[in-house]
RORODO-799823 format. One record per residue (C-alpha): x negated, z, y negated; residue in three letters. Coordinates in steps of 0.1 Angstrom, whole numbers, plus 5000, padded with zeros to 4 digits. Example, Ala and Ser with C-alpha at 12.3 -4.5 7.8 and 13.67 -1.06 7.14 Angstrom:
xx,zz,yy,res
4877,5078,5045,ALA
4863,5071,5011,SER
***
This chain:
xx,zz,yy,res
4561,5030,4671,UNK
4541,5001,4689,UNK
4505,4996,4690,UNK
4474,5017,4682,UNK
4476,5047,4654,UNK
4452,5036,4626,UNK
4436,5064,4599,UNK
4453,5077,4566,UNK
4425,5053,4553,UNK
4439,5022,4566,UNK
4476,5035,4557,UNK
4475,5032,4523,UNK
4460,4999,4524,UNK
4489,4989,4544,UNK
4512,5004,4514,UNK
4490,4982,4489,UNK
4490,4952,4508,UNK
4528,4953,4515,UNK
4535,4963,4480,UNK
4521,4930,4472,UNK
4545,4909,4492,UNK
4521,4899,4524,UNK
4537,4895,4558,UNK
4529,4915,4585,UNK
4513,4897,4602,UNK
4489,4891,4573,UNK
4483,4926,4569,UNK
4476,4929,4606,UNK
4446,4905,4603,UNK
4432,4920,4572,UNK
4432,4959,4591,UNK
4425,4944,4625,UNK
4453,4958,4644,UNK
4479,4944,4660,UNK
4513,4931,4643,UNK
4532,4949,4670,UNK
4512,4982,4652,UNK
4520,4968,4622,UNK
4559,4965,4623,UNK
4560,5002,4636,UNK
4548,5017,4607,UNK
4570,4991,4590,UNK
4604,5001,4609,UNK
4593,5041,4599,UNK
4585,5030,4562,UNK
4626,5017,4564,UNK
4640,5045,4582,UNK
4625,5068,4555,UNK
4643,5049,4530,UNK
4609,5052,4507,UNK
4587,5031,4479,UNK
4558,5017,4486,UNK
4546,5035,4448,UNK
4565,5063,4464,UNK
4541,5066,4496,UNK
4509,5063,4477,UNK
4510,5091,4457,UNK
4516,5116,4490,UNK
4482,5131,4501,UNK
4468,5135,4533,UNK
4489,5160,4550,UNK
4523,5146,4532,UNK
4513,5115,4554,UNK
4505,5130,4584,UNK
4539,5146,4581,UNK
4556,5111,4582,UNK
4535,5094,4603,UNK
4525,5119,4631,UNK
4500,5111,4656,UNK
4518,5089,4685,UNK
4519,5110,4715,UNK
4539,5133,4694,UNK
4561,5098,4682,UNK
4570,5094,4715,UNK
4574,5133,4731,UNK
4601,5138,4699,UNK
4618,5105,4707,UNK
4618,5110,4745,UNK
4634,5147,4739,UNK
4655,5133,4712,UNK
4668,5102,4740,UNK
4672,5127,4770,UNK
4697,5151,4755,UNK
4718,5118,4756,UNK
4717,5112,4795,UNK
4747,5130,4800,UNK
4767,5123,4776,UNK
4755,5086,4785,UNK
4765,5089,4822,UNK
4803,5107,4813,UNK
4807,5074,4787,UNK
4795,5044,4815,UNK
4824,5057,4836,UNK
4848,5054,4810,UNK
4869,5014,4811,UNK
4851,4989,4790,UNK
4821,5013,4780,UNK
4788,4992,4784,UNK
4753,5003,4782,UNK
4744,4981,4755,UNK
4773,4992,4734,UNK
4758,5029,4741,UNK
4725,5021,4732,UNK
4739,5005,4695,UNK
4759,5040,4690,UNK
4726,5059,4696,UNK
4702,5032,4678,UNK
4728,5037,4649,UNK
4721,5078,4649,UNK
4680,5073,4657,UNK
4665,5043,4634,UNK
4631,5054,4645,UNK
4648,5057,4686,UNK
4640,5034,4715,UNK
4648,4995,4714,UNK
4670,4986,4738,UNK
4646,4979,4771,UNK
4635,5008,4767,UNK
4663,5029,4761,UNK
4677,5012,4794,UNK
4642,5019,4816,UNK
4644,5057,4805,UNK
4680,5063,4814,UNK
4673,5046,4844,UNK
4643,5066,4855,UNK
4667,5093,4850,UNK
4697,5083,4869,UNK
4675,5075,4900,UNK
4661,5111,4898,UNK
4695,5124,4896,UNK
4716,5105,4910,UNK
4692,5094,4942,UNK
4704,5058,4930,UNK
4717,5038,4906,UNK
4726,5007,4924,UNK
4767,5016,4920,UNK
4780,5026,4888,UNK
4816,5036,4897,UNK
4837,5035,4864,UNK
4865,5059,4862,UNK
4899,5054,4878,UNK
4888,5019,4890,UNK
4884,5024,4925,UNK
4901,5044,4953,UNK
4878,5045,4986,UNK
4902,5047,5016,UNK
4890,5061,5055,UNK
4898,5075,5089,UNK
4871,5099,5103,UNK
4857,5086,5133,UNK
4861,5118,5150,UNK
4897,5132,5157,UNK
4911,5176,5143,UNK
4937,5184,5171,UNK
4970,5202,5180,UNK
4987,5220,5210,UNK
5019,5209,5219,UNK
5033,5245,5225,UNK
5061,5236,5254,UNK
5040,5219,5277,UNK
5002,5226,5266,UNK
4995,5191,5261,UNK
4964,5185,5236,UNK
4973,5158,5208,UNK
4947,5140,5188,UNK
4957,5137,5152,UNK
4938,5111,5131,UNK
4922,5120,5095,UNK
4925,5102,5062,UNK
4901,5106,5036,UNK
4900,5091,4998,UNK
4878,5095,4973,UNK
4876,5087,4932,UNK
4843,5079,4932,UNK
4836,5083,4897,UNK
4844,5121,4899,UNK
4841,5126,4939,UNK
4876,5141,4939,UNK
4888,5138,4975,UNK
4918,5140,4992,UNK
4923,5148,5031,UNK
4954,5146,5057,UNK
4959,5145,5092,UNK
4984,5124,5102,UNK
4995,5107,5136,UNK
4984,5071,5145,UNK
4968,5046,5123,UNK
5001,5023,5118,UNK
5009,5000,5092,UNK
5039,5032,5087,UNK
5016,5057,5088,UNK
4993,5045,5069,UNK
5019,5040,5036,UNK
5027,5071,5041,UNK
4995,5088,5034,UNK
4990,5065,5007,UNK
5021,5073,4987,UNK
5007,5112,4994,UNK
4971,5107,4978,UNK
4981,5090,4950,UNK
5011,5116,4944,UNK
4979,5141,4949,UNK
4960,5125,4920,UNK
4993,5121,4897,UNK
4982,5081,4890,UNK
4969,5050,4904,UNK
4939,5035,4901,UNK
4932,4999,4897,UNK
4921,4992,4933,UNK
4924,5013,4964,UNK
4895,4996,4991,UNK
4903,5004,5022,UNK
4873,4998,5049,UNK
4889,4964,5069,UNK
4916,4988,5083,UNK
4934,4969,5107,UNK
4966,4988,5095,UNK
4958,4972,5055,UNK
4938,4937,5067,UNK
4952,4908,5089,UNK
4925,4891,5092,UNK
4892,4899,5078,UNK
4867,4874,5060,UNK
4836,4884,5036,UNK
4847,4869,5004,UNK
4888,4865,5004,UNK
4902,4893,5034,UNK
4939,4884,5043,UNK
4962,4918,5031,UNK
4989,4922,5052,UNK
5021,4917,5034,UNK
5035,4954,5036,UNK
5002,4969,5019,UNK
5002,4937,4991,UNK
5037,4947,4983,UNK
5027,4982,4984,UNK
5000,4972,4954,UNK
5025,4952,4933,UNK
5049,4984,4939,UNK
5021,5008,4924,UNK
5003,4981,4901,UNK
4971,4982,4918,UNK
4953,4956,4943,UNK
4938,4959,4975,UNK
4903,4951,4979,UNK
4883,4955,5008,UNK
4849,4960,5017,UNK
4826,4935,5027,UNK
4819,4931,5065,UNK
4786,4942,5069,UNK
4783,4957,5035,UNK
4773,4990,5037,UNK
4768,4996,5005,UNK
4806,4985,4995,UNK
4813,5020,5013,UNK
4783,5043,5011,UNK
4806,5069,4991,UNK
4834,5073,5016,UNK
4811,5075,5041,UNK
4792,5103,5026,UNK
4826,5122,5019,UNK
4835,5117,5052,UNK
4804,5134,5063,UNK
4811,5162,5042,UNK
4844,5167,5053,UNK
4827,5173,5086,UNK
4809,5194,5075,UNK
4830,5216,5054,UNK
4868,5212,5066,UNK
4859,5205,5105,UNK
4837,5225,5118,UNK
4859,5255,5098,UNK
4889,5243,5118,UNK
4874,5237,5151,UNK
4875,5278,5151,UNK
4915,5278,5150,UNK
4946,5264,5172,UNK
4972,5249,5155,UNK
5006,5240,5172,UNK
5021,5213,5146,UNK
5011,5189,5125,UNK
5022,5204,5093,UNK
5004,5233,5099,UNK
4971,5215,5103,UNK
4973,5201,5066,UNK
4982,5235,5055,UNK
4947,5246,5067,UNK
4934,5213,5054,UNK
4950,5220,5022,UNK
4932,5251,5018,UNK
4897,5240,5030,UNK
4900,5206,5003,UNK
4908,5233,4976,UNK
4876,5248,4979,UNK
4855,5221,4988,UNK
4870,5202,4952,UNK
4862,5235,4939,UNK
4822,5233,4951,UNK
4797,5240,4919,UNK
4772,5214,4917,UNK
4739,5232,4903,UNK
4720,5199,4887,UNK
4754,5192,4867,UNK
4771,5230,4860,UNK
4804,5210,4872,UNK
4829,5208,4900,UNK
4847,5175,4917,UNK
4883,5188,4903,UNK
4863,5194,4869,UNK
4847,5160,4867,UNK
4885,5148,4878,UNK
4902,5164,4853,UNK
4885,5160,4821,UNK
4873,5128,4829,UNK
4891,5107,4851,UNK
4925,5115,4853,UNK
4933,5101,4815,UNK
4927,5067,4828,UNK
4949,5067,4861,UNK
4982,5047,4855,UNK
5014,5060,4852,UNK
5029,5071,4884,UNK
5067,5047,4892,UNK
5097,5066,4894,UNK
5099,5066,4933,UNK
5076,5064,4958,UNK
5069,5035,4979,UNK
5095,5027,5009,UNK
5078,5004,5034,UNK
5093,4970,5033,UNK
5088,4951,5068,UNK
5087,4910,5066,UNK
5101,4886,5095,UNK
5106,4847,5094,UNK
5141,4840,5110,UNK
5161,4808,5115,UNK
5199,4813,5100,UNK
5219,4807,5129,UNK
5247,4780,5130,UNK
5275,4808,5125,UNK
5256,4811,5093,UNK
5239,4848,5102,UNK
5202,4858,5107,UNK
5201,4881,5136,UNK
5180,4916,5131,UNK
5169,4922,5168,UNK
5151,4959,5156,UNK
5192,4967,5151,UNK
5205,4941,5171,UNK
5224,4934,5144,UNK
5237,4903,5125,UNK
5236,4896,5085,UNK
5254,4867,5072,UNK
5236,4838,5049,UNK
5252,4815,5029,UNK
5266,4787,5050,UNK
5247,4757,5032,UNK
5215,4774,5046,UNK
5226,4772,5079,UNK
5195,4756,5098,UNK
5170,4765,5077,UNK
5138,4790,5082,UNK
5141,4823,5062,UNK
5119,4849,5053,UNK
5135,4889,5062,UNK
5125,4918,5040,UNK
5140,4948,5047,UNK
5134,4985,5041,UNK
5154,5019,5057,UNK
5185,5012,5034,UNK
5184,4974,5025,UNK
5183,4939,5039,UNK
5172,4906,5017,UNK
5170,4869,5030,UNK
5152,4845,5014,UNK
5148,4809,5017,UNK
5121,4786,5000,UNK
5110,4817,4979,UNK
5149,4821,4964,UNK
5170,4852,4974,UNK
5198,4837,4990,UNK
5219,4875,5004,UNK
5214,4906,5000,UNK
5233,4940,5028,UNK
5232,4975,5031,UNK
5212,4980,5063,UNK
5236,4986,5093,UNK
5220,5003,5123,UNK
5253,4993,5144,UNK
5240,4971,5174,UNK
5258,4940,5181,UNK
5279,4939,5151,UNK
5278,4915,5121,UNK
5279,4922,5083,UNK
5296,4897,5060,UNK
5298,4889,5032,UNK
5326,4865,5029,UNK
5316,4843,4998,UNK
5287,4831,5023,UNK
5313,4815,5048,UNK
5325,4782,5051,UNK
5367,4779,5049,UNK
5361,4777,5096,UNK
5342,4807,5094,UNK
5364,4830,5071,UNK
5389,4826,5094,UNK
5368,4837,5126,UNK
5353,4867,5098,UNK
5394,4880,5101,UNK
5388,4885,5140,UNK
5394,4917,5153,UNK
5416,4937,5184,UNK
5446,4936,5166,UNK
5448,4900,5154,UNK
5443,4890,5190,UNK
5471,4914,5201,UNK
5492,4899,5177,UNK
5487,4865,5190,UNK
5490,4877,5227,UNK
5521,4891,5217,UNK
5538,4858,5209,UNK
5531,4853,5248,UNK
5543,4881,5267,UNK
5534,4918,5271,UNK
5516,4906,5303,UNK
5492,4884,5281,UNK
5488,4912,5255,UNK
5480,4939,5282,UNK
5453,4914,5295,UNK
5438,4904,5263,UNK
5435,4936,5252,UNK
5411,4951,5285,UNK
5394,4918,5279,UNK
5382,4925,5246,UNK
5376,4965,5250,UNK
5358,4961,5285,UNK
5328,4939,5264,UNK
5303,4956,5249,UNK
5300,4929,5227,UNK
5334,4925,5211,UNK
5327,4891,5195,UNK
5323,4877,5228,UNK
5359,4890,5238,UNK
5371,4875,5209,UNK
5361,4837,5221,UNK
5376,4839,5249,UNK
5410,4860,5242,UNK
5410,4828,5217,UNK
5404,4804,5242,UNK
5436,4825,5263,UNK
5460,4818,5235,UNK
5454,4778,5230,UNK
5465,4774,5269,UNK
5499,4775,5253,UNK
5487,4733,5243,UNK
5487,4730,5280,UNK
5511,4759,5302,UNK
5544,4771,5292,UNK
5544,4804,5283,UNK
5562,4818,5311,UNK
5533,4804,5337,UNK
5502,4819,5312,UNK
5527,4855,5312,UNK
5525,4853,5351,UNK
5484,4842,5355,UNK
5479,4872,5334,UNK
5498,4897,5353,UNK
5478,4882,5386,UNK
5448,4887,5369,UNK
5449,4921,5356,UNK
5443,4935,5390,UNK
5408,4920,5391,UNK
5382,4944,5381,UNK
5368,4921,5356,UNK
5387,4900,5328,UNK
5381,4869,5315,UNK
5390,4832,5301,UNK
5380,4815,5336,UNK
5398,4833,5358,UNK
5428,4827,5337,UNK
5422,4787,5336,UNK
5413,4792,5374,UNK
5450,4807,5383,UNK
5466,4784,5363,UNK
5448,4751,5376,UNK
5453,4761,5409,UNK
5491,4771,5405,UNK
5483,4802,5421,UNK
5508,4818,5390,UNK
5535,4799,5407,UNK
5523,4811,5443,UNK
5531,4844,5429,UNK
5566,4835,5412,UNK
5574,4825,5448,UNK
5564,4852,5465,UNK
5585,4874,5441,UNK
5612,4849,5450,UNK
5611,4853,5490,UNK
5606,4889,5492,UNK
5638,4893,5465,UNK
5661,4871,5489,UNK
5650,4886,5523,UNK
5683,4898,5542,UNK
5687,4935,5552,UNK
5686,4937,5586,UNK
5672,4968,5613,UNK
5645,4956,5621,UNK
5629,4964,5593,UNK
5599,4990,5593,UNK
5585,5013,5571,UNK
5587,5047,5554,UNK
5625,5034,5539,UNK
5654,5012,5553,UNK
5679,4994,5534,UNK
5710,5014,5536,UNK
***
């Protein structure tokens, strides 16, 4: 009730003078007190759902009973206001709740309650007591905070002593302060996913952002209102149906509550393990797993309630569903589809073939452990099973022109055959050619380019080139043209010739004579 208390006296001429139709404000000139005072008694007079006839005929005490003396007005409705804070604080966190929509659901209960500015300074006053300040209001399951510790937990490496940093992750629900903590190796782009597919398979849902801190690993290139994602940590978000959102540079308040949990984690899973040795990795985050239990576990004596507590009957219920599978890292390259019609994957060293019409054009890679997709101008043009063989290709022969199916039929044996045609001295050569490259396709060319001499050399002159050649430690297509421009095939025929019409004589040397 607003304004100065006036005397019983006064009261009941305010019953009188209302009974008779005059405005507040009227009535507030005629006692000389304010309207503001007025309207208070007014707003009571409503909430008590009463006559004006009614109130008249109440004596003294009757009235004092309604209309208590204000200190006492506003001790009941402070008291009757701060059991609410509480419950007020659980329901802000909750998506969509709004104060104002709090204060109607209380105003609703409490007629004779707080109007609105003030019900908003009081909870306020509260919250900065409690809270230390209420500058963030983290709604639940809205955001993920996302860390490394500055500092480093370590491990031995048993065979050879050697001391191993090990970096540490820490998230945090900031609504509930659950927290999750792992060690893991390096701060990669691989890494990283990993750890992220672990906390949110600790948590059993997603929230609607994760923020990581402008990790170089999650950011390509930082900027205070639109941060560049990488593309492997965007398509992690569409994968979970979340978004990344970074901090601000140079906003320390974007981050305040990872921070602090990183502190605590000092504090309460460090300096615990700084007392051990471990020898693994895995055996590290069992210790960590331990340590998080209990800190999760920590009784708060100002709210009677634990982080896993707050998590569990608050904030879990709004995380989204968790997909089927977890998250496999997808990488992204931009390659040109070569004019055989492949895109070459140089981390296999391997070739995947595209469509011919695209030959030419730039692509976009994305590939994962099992799978391989090309795109060009934002349409999926091919899709292979990943093939760690290096140097070989992968076809897919509805992507070849009618040239190139007939080069995808290459192999050993179709060059043998051809060889064959030619003379067992051809086909002995062809084939070392071929199995002496560690490149087969590059064998192939030139076994190829072997069998179309025939345009140019009789048979019987390419059979003897290749029998000259095959004591040459290395075989290919030039020495062959070589022999044969140079006739040294038929230098050979006549050697054989001479020696096979030399006349036995004696005065022949060697281990044998002609008998």
């Amino acid at each position: 009730m607003a304004g100065k208390r006036i005397d019983i006296m006064d009261l009941r001429q305010l019953f009188r003078l209302k009974k008779e139709n005059l405005s507040n404000r009227k009535v507030a000139e005629v006692l000389n007190v304010s309207r503001n005072t007025v309207n208070g008694y007014i707003h009571l007079i409503k909430a008590f759902n009463l006559k004006y006839d009614e109130l008249l005929k109440l004596d003294e005490s009757e009235l004092l009973g309604l209309f208590p003396d204000k200190s006492e007005i506003q001790k009941h409705r402070f008291n009757q206001l701060s059991e609410y804070f509480s419950y007020l604080e659980g329901e802000l966190k909750k998506p969509g709740c709004t104060l104002e929509a709090l204060w109607r659901e209380y105003f609703e209960k409490h007629p004779d309650g707080y109007r609105y500015s003030q019900f908003t300074y009081h909870f306020a006053n509260w919250r900065q007591k409690i809270k230390g300040s209420g500058k963030l209001n983290h709604k639940l399951a809205n955001q993920l905070f996302i860390d490394f510790t500055g500092k480093k937990l370590l491990i031995v490496e048993k065979s050879s002593g050697e001391i191993i940093e090990m970096n540490v992750f820490v998230a945090i629900l900031p609504a509930s302060g659950y927290t999750y903590v792992q060690a893991i190796r390096t701060q990669s782009k691989e890494d990283l996913i990993a750890v992220l597919n672990d906390t949110l398979s600790y948590y059993g849902g997603v929230p609607k952002a994760i923020v990581p801190d402008n990790l170089k690993a999650a950011v390509a290139k930082s900027n205070k209102y639109a941060p560049i994602i990488n593309k492997t940590l965007k398509d992690f978000g569409l994968h979970y149906g979340c978004v990344i959102d970074p901090t601000r540079p140079y906003a320390p308040q974007d981050k305040a509550m990872v921070e602090g949990a990183v502190k605590l984690v000092y504090q309460r899973i460090f300096y615990p393990l700084s007392k051990h040795t471990f020898f693994s990795l895995p055996e590290l985050n069992n210790a960590i797993k331990a340590l998080l239990e209990t800190y999760n576990n920590y009784r708060f004596s100002q709210t009677n309630s634990t982080r896993l507590q707050e998590f569990l009957s608050l904030e879990k219920q709004y995380l989204q569903s968790l997909p089927d599978q977890i998250y496999l890292i997808r990488h992204f390259k931009k390659l040109k589809v070569q004019k055989m019609g492949y895109i070459y994957l140089s981390d296999d060293k391997h070739y995947y073939s595209v469509p011919y019409r695209y030959i030419g054009k730039q692509s976009e890679v994305i590939y994962t452990s099992s799978s391989i997709e090309v795109y060009v101008e934002k349409q999926r043009v091919a899709t292979h099973k990943r093939d760690y063989t290096l140097g070989k290709y992968t076809t897919n022969s509805d992507h070849l022109s009618s040239s190139h199916k007939a080069y995808s039929q290459w192999d050993l044996g179709f060059f043998q055959a051809k060889a064959r045609h030619i003379g067992d001295n051809t086909l002995e050569y062809i084939t070392e050619l071929i199995l002496q490259r560690q490149y087969p396709e590059i064998g192939y060319k030139q076994a190829l380019g072997i069998t179309f001499l025939v345009k140019e050399y009789p048979t019987s002159r390419i059979e003897n080139a290749c029998k000259r050649a095959l004591n040459h430690p290395t075989h290919s297509y030039h020495t062959i043209l070589r022999i044969l421009k140079n006739g040294l095939d038929k230098q050979e025929e006549f050697e054989n010739d001479n020696q096979a019409s030399i006349p036995k004589h004696n005065n022949i040397r060697g281990a044998e004579t002609y008998k």
